[in-house]
DRENDO-1510 file (C-alpha; in Angstrom, 1 decimal, always signed):
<recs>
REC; n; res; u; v; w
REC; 1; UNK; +18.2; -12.8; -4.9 .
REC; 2; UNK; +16.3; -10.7; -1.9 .
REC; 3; UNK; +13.2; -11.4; -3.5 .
REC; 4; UNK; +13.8; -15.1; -4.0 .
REC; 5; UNK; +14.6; -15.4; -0.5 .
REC; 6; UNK; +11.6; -13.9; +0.7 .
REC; 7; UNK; +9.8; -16.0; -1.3 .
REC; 8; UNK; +11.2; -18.8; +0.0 .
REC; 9; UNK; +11.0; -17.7; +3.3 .
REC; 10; UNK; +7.6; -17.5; +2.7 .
REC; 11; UNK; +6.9; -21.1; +1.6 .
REC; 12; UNK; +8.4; -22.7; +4.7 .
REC; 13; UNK; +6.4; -20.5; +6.9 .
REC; 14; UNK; +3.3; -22.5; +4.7 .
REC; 15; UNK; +5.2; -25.6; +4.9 .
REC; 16; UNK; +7.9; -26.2; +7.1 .
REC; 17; UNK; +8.7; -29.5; +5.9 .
REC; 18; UNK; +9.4; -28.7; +1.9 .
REC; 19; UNK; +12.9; -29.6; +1.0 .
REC; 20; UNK; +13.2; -27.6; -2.3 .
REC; 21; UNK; +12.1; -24.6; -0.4 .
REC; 22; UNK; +14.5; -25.1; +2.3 .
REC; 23; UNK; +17.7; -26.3; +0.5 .
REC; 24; UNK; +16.9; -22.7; -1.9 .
REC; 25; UNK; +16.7; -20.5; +1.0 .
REC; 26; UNK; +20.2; -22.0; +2.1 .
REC; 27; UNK; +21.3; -20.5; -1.5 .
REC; 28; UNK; +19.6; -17.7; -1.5 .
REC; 29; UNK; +20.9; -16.8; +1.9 .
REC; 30; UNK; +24.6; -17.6; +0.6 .
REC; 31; UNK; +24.6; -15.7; -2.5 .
REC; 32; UNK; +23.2; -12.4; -0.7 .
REC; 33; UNK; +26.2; -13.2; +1.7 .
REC; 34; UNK; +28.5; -10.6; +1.7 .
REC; 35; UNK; +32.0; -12.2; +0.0 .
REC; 36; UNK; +30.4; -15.2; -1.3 .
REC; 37; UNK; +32.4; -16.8; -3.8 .
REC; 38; UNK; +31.0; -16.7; -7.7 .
REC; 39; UNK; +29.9; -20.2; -9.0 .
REC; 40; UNK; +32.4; -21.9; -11.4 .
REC; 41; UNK; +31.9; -20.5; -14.9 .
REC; 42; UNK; +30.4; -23.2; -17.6 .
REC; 43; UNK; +32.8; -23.7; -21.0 .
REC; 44; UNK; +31.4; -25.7; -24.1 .
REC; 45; UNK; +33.0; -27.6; -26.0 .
REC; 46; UNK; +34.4; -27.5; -29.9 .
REC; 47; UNK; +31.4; -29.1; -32.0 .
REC; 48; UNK; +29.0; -29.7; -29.2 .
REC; 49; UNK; +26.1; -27.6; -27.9 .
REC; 50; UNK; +25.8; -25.3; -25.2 .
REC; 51; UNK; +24.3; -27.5; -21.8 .
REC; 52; UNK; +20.8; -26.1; -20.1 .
REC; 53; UNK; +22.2; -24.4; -17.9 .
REC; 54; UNK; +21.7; -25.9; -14.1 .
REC; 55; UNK; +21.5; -23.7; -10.6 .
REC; 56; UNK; +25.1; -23.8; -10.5 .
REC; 57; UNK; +25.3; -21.1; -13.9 .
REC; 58; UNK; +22.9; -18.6; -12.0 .
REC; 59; UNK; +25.0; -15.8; -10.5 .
REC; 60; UNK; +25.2; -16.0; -7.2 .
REC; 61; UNK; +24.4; -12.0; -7.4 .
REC; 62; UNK; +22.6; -9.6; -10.0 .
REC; 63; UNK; +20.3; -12.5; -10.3 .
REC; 64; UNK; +17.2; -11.5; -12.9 .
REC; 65; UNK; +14.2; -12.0; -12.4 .
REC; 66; UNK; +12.6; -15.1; -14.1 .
REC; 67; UNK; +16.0; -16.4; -14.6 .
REC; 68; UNK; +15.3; -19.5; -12.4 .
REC; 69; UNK; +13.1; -22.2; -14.3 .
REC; 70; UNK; +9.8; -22.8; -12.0 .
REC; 71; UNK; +9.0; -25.5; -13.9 .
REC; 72; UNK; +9.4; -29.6; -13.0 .
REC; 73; UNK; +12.1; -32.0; -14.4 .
REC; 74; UNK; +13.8; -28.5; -15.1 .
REC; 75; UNK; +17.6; -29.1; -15.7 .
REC; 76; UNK; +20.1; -30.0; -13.2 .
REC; 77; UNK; +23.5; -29.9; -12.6 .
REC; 78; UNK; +23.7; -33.9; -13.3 .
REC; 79; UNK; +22.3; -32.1; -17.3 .
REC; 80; UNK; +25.5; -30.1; -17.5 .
REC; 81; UNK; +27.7; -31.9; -20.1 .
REC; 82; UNK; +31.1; -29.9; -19.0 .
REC; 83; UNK; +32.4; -27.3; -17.0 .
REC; 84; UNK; +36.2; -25.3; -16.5 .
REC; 85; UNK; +38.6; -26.4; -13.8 .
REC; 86; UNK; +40.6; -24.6; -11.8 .
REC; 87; UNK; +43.4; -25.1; -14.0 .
REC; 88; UNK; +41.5; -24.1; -16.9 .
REC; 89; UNK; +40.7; -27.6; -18.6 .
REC; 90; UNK; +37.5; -28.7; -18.8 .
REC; 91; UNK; +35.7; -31.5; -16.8 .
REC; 92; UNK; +32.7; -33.5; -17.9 .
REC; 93; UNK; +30.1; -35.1; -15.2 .
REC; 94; UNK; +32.9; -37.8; -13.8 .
REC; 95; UNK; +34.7; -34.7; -13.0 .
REC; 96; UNK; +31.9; -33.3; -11.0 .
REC; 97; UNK; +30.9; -36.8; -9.3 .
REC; 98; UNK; +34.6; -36.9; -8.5 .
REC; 99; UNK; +34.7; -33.8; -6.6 .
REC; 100; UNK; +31.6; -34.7; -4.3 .
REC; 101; UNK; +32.8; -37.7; -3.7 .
REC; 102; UNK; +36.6; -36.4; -2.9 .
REC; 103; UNK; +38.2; -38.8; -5.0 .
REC; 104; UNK; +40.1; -38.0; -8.4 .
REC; 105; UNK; +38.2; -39.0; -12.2 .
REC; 106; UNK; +40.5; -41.7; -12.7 .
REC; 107; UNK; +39.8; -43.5; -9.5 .
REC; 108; UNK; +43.4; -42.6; -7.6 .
REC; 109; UNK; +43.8; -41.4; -4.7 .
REC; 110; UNK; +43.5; -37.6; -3.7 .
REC; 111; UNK; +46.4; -36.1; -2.7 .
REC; 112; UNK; +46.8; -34.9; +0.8 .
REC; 113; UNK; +48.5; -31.8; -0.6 .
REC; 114; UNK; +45.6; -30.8; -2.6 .
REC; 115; UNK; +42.6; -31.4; -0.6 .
REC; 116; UNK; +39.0; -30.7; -2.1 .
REC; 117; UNK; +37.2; -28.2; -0.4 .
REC; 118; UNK; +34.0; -30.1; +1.8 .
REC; 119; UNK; +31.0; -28.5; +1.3 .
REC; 120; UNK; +28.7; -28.1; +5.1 .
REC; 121; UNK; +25.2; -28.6; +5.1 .
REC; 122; UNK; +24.9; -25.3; +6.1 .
REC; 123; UNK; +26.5; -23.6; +3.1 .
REC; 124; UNK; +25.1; -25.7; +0.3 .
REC; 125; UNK; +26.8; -25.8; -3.2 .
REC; 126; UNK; +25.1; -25.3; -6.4 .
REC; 127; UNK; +26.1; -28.8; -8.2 .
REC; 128; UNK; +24.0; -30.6; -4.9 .
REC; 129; UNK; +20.8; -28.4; -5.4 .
REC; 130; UNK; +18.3; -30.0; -7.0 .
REC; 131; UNK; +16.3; -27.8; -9.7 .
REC; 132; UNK; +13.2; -25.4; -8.3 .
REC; 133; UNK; +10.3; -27.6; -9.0 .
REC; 134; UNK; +6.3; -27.5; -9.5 .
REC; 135; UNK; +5.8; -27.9; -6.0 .
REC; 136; UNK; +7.8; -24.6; -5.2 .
REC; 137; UNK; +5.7; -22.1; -7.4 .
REC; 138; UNK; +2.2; -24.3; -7.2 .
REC; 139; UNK; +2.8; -23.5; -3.5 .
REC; 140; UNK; +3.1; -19.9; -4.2 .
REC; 141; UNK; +0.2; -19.7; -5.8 .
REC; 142; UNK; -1.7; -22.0; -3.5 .
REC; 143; UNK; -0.5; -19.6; -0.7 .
REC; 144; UNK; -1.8; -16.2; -3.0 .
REC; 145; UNK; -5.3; -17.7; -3.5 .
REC; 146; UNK; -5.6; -18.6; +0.3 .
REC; 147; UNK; -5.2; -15.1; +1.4 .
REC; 148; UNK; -8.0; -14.0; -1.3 .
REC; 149; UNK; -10.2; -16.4; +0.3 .
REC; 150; UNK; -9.4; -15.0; +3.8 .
REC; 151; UNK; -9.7; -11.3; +2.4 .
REC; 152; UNK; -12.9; -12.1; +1.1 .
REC; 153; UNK; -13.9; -13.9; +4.3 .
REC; 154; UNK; -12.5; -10.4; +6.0 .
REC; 155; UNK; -14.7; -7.9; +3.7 .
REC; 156; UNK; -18.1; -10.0; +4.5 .
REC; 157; UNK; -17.5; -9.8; +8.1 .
REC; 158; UNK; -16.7; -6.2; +7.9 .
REC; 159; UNK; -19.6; -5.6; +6.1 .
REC; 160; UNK; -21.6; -7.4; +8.6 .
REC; 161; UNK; -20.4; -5.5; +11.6 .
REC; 162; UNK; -18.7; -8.7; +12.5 .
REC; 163; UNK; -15.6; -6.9; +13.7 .
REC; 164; UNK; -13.8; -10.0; +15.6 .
REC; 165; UNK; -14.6; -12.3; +13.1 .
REC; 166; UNK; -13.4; -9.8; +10.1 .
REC; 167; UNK; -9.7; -9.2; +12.3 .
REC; 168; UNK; -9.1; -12.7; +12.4 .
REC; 169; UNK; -9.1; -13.2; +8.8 .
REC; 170; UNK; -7.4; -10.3; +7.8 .
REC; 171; UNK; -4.4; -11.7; +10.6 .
REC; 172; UNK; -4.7; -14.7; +9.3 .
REC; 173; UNK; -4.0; -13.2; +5.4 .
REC; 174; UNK; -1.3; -11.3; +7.1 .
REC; 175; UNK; +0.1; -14.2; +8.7 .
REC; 176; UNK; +0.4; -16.0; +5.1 .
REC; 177; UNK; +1.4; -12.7; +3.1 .
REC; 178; UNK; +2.9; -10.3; +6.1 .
REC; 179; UNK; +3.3; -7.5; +3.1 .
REC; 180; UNK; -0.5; -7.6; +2.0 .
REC; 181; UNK; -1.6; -3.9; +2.0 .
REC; 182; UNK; -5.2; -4.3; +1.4 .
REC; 183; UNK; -5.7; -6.8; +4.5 .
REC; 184; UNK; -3.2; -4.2; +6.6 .
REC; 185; UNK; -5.5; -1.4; +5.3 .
REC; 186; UNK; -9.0; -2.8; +7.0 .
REC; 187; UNK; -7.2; -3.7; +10.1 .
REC; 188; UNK; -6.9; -0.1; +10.5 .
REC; 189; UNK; -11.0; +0.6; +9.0 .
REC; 190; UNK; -11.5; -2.2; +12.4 .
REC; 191; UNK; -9.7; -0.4; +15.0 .
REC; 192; UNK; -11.1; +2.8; +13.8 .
REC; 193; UNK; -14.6; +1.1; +13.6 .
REC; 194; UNK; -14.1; +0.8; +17.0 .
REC; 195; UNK; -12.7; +4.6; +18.2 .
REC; 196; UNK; -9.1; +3.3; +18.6 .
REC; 197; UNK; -8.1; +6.2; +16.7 .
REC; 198; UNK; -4.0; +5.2; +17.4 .
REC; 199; UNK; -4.3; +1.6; +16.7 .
REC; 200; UNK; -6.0; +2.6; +13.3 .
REC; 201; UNK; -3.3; +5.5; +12.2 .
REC; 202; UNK; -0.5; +2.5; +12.8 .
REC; 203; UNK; -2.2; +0.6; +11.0 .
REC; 204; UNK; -2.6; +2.5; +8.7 .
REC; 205; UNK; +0.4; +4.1; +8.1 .
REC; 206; UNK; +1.8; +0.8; +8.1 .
REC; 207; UNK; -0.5; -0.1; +5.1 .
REC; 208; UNK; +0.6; +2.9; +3.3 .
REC; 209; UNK; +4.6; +1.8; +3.5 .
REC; 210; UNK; +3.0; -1.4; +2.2 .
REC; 211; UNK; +1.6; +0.4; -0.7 .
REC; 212; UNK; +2.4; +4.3; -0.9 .
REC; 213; UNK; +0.6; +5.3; -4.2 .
REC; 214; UNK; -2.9; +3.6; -3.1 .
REC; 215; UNK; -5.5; +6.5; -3.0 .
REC; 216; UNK; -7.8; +4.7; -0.8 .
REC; 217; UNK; -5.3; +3.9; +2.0 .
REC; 218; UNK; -3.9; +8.1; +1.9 .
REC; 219; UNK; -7.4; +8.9; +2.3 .
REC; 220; UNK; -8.3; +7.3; +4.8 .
REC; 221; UNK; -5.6; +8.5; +6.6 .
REC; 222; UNK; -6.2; +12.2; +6.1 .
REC; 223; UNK; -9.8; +12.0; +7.0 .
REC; 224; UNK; -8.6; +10.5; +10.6 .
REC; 225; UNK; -5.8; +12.9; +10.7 .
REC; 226; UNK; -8.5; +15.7; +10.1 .
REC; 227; UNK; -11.1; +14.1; +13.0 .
REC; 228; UNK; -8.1; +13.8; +15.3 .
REC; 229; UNK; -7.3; +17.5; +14.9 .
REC; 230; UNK; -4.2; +17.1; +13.1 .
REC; 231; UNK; -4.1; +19.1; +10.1 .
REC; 232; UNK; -0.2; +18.8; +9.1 .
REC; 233; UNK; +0.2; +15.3; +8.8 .
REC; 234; UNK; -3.6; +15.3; +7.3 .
REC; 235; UNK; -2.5; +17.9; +4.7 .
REC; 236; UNK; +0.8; +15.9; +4.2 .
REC; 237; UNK; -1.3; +12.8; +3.2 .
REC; 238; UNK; -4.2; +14.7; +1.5 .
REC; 239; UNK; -1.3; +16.3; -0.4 .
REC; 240; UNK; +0.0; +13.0; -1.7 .
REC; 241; UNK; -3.2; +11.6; -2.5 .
REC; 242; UNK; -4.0; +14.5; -4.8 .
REC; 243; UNK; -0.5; +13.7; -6.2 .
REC; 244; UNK; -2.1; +10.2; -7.6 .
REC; 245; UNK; -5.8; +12.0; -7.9 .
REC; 246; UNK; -5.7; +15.3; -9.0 .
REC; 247; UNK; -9.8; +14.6; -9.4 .
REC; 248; UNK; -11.0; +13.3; -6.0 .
REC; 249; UNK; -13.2; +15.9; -4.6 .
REC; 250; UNK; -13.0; +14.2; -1.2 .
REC; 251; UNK; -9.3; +14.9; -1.1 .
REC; 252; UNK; -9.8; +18.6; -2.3 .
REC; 253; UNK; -12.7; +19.2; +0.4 .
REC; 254; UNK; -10.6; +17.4; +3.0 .
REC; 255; UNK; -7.4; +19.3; +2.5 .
REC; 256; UNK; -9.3; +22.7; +2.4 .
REC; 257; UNK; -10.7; +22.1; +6.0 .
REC; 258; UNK; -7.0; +21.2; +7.3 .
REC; 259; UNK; -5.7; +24.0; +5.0 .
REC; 260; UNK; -8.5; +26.4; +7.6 .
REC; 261; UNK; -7.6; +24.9; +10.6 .
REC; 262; UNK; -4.1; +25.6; +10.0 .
REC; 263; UNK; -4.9; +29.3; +9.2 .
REC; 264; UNK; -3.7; +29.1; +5.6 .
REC; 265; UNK; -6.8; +30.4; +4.4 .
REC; 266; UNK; -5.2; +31.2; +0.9 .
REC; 267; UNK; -4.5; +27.6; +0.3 .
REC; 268; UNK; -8.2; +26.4; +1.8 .
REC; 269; UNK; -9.6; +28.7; -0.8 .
REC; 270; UNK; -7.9; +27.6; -3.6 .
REC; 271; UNK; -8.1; +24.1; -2.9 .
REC; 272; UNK; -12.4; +25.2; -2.8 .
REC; 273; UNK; -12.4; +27.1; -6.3 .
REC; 274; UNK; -10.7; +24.0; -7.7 .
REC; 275; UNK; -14.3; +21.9; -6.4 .
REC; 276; UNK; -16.1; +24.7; -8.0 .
REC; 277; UNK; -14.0; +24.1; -11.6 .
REC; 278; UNK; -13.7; +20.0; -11.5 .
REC; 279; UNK; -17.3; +19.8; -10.1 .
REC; 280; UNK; -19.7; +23.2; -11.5 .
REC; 281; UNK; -22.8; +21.2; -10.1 .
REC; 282; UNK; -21.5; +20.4; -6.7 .
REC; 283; UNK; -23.2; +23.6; -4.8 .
REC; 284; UNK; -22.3; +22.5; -1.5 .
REC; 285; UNK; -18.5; +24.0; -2.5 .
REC; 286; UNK; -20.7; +27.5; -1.9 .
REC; 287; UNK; -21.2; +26.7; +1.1 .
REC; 288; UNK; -17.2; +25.7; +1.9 .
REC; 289; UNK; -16.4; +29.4; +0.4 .
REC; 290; UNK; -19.1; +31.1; +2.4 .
REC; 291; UNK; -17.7; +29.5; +5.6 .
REC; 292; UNK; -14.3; +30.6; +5.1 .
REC; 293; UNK; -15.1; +33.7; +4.3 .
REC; 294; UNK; -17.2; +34.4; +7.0 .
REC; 295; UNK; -14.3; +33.3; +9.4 .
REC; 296; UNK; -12.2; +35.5; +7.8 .
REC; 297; UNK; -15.0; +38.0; +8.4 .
REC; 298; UNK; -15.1; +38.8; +4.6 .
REC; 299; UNK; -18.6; +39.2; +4.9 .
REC; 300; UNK; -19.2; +40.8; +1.7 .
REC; 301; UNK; -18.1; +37.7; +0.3 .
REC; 302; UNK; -19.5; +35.5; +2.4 .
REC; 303; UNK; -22.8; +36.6; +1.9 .
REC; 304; UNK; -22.9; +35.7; -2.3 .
REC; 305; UNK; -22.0; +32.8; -1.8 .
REC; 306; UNK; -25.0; +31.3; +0.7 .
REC; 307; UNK; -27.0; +33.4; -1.7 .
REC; 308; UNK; -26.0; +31.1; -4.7 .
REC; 309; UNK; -26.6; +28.4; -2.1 .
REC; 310; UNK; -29.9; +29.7; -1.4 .
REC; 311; UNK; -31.0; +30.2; -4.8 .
REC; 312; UNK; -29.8; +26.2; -5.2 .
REC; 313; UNK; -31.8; +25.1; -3.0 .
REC; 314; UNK; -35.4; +27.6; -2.2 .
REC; 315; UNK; -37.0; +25.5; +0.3 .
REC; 316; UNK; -33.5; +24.7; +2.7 .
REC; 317; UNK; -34.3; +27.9; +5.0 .
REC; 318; UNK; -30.8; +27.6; +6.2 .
REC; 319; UNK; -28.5; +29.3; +3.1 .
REC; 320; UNK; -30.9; +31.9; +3.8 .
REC; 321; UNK; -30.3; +32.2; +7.3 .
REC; 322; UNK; -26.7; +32.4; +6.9 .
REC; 323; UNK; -26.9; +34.5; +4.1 .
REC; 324; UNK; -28.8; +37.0; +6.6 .
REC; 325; UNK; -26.7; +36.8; +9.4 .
REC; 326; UNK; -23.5; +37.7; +7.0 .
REC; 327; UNK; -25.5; +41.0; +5.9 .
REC; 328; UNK; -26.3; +41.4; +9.6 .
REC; 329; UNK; -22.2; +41.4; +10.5 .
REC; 330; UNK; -21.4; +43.1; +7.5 .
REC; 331; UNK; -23.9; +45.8; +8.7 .
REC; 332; UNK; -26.3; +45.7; +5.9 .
REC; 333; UNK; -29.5; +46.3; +8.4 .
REC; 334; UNK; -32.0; +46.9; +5.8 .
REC; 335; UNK; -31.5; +43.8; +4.3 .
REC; 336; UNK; -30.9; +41.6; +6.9 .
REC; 337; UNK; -34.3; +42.8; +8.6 .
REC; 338; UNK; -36.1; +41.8; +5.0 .
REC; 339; UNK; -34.2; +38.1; +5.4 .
REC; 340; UNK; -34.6; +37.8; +8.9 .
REC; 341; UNK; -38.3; +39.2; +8.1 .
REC; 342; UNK; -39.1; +36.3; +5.5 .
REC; 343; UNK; -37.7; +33.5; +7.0 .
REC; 344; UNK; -40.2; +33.8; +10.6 .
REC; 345; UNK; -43.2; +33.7; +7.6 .
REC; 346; UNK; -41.7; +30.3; +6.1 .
REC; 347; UNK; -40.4; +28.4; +9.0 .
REC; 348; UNK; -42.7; +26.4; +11.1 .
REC; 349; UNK; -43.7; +27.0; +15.0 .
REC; 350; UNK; -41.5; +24.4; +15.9 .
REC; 351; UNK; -38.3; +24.8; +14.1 .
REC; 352; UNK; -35.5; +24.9; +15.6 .
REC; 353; UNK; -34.2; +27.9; +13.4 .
REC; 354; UNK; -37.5; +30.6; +14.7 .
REC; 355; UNK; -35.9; +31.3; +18.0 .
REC; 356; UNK; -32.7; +32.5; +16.3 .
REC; 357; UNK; -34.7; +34.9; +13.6 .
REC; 358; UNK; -36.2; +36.1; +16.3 .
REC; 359; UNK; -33.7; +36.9; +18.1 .
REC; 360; UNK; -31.5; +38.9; +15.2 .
REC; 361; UNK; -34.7; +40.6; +14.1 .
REC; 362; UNK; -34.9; +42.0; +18.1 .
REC; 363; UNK; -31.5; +43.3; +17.8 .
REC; 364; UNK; -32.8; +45.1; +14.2 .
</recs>
């Protein structure tokens, strides 16, 4: 029943003017109504089959989903060939024209003593709804392809650089579907486009209560936590994403980084092997182990791990450098000089690396 009335809710924002919508709001907002009364239970009778059941035989609670036809010329309460009394007996459709009009079946006139309860326009009964038609679902549907479009519209812009022109379709998709994660999602990829760093973790955030389990929208979010220097609530998301994609190497890189910078090295290391197992030719994850062991000042370590780097890639002088300068800390002269001595024969006058070598091989 809280779904229905969203739904509803959602079809008069479209069209304010739709009567079906409106009239099965009313009822939707009744039967979620703390207290409200249960609908008059439906009786067949001897010999004659069961009646299509009308909005009156939906439970005003517990409703299931799919339980309401969405189809037109559906049945309606006029279709309903008897129902039970108060009393117990059971009343065919004079019976139930008789109530709304507040006059006894057999044409007499009510008693004063006994009144008929008067139904308000504002609390609706089921016997005066009419059935939930085509033009209640088409407009679902109409609404659902419209944001699409303006989604679409949204992702071109984007694409573009055409930042202003992207946000207003993604509000306007918003505007039509206020749940819609994906166009909540790049309002946050704007606003971070454009360094608003806590306009886009709002956002954000607010797309991923909109969809918690999309891997895309938790990344996101733990990359910006990481470049905003915020490694717990980047770890907490990095940690879910994992969760839904044990796999994604970004994740695994991006939670050993706020793993460091939160000093739990053990952790940052692991989370480093695990790129080394899931991806064997990914070499770069050398160069995270090499990194962290050199802040840890395990320089031992450190330095076979720019060496497999440096045996990756021969003609990238900077593994080698590295790997020198971890045998220079780790007070392996001798081989440090022969590093150092090598890399001022193959790098060129004007690299930016010579005045360094230069410098480590004075202190040798």
């Amino acid at each position: 029943t809280r779904e229905a009335k969203e739904l509803f809710a959602r079809v008069l924002t479209a069209e304010p003017a739709n009567p079906d919508a409106r009239r099965w709001l009313m009822v939707a907002e009744n039967s979620v109504r703390p207290g409200a009364a249960e609908p008059e239970k439906r009786t067949e009778r001897r010999g004659e089959p069961a009646a299509d059941p009308g909005p009156g035989d939906i439970p005003a609670a517990g409703r299931r989903p799919g339980s309401v036809s969405d189809t037109a010329g559906g049945p309606g309460p006029e279709t309903v060939a008897a129902r039970e009394g108060t009393d117990g007996a059971v009343v065919g459709a004079p019976a139930i024209a008789a109530r709304r009009s507040g006059r006894p079946a057999d044409g007499s006139v009510a008693r004063e003593t006994d009144p008929e309860p008067e139904e308000t326009e504002d609390e609706p009964g089921p016997e005066t709804m009419a059935p939930l038609g085509r033009n209640v679902s088409s407009t679902l549907q109409r609404m659902s392809g419209e944001v699409d479009a303006l989604v679409r519209k949204g992702e071109v812009a984007f694409k573009a650089s055409d930042l202003i022109s992207a946000e207003r379709y993604f509000r306007a998709a918003l505007a039509r579907n206020p749940g819609h994660a994906r166009s909540q999602y790049h309002l946050g990829l704007i606003h971070k486009a454009r360094r608003e760093t806590d306009k886009a973790l709002a956002a954000l955030e607010k797309a991923r209560q909109m969809n918690p389990r999309n891997v895309d929208i938790l990344l996101e979010l733990g990359q910006l936590y990481t470049e905003a220097n915020l490694p717990n609530p980047a770890i907490q998301r990095l940690e879910e994403l994992l969760t839904q994609d044990p796999n994604n190497l970004a994740g695994h890189y991006a939670l050993g980084v706020n793993y460091e910078k939160a000093r739990r090295y053990n952790r940052a290391e692991d989370e480093y092997r695990t790129i080394q197992k899931l991806y064997p030719d990914f070499i770069e994850a050398h160069d995270y182990l090499g990194n962290l062991y050199f802040t840890q000042r395990r320089f031992k370590q450190a330095c076979g791990e720019y060496e497999r780097l440096a045996e990756a890639r021969p003609k990238d002088p900077r593994p080698r450098f590295k790997m020198a300068v971890a045998l220079f800390y780790g007070n392996e002269r001798n081989r440090a000089r022969v590093e150092f001595t090598a890399l001022r024969r193959q790098l060129a006058p004007g690299d930016a690396l010579l005045p360094k070598v230069q410098g480590y091989l004075g202190k040798l």
